[in-house]
C-alpha positions in Angstrom: 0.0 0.0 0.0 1.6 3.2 -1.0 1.1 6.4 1.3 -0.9 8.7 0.1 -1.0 12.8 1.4 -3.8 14.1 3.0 -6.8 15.0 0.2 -5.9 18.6 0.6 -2.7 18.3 0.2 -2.8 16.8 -3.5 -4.2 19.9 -5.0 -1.5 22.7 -3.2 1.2 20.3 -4.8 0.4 20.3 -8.2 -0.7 23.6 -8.0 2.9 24.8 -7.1 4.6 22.2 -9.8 6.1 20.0 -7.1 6.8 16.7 -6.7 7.4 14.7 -3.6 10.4 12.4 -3.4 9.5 9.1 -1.8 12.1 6.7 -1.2 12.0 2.7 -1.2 13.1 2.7 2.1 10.1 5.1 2.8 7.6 2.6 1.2 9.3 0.0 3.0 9.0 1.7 6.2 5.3 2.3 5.4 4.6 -1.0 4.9 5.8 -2.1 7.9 4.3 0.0 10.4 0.8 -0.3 8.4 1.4 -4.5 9.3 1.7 -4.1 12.6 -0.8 -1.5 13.1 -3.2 -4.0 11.6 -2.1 -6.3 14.4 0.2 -9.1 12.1 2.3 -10.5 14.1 6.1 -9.2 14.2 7.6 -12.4 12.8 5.2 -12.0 9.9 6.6 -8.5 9.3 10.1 -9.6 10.4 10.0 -12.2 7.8 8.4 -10.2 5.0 11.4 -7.4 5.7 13.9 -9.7 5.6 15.5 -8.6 9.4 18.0 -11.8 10.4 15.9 -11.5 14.1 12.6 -10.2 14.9 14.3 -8.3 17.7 15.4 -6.2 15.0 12.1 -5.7 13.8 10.8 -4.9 17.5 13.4 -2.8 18.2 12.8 -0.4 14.7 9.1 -0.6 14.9 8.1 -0.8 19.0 6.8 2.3 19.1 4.0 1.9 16.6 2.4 -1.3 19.1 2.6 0.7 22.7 -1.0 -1.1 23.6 0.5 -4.2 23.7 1.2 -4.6 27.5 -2.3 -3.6 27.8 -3.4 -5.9 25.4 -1.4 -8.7 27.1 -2.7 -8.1 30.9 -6.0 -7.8 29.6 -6.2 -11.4 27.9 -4.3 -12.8 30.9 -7.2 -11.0 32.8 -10.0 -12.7 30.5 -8.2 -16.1 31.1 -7.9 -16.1 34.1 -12.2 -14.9 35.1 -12.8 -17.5 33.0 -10.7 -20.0 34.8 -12.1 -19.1 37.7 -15.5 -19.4 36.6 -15.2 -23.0 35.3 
């Protein structure tokens, strides 16, 4: 999925005549954080970037998943009523 600027943005640019440079590594990046922001697993997106460990990947792309302690305690949580419940 390529990123694509804001829908007002579009019509400023090619009224001034410019373009915007986008990088592979850009579009690489993009793709990455849009994966995990969709919730696919980091060794999904660590094998799809071609990073030799996923804590490579976790350690570039951490900050895009800061729910993810909550996320944790919460299933925990959920297991746990439910285990108790039985």
């Amino acid at each position: 999925m390529v990123a694509r600027l804001p829908p007002l943005a579009e019509p400023r640019l090619a009224k001034a005549k410019q373009s915007i440079a986008v990088r592979f590594h850009d579009l690489r990046h993009t793709h990455a954080t849009q994966l995990l922001q969709a919730g696919v697993h980091p060794k999904v997106v660590q094998e799809r970037l071609g990073h030799a460990s996923i804590g490579i990947t976790l350690d570039t792309y951490s900050h895009v998943m800061p729910g993810m302690q909550e996320e944790a305690a919460k299933k925990i949580d959920a297991g746990l009523r439910a285990a108790l419940a039985g």
